[in-house]
N, C-alpha and C positions, 0 to 999 in steps of 0.2 A: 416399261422397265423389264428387264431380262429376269427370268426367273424361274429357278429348278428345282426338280424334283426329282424322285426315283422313276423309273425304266418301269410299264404297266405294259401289259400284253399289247394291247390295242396301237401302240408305238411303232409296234414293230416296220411297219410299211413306213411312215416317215423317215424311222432312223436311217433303216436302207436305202430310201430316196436321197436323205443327207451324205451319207457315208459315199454313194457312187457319184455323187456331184461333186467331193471333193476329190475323189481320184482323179474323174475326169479333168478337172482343174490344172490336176498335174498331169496330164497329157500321158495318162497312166492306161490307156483303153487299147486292146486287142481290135485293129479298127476293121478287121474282117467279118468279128460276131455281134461287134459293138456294147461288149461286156470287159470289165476292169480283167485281167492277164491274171488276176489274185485272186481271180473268183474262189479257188479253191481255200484260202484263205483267211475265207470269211464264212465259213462254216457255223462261226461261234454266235452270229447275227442270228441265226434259225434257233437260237436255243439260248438269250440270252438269262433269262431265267434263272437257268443250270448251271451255266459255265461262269457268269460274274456273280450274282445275288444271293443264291442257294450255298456257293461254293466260297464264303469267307468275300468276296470283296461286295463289289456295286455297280451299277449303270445308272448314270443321271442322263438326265435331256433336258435342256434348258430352250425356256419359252418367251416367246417377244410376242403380245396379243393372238396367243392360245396357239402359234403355228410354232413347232419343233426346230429348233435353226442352231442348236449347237449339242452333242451326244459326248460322254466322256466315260471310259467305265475304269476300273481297278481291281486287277487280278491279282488275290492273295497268295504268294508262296509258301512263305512261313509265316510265323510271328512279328518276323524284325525287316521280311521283304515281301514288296509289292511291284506291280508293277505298270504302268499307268497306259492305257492304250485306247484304242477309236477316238482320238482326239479331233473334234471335227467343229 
């Protein structure tokens, strides 16, 4: 059964491993470095901490027998907006 939780340090390599398995899926790869074109992009992976959890929203990962296979987080604007992103 699939089953989530909050975003803990120790995630951090899965999430990214997930994250760059779904770009590549979209055929989204800079195929000279062999890194996603968005690398720059995804800055907020190195800190998610800060930028989703600390900062008004969240990061969940979601778990099928203890291995990480779906990330989602939510970045608070204001009160009445949010905005829903690394959907993977």
């Amino acid at each position: 059964m699939l089953q989530f939780r909050r975003y803990q340090p120790g995630d951090n390599t899965a999430v990214k491993a997930l994250h760059y398995a779904g770009i590549e899926q979209m055929h989204e790869l800079d195929h000279t470095s062999g890194r996603p074109d968005v690398l720059n992009l995804d800055i907020d992976l190195d800190d998610i901490e800060n930028v989703y959890i600390k900062n008004r929203g969240d990061f969940l990962v979601g778990l099928l027998n203890k291995e990480i296979v779906a990330i989602g987080a939510i970045r608070k604007h204001s009160e009445n907006c949010g905005e829903i992103k690394r959907i993977r």
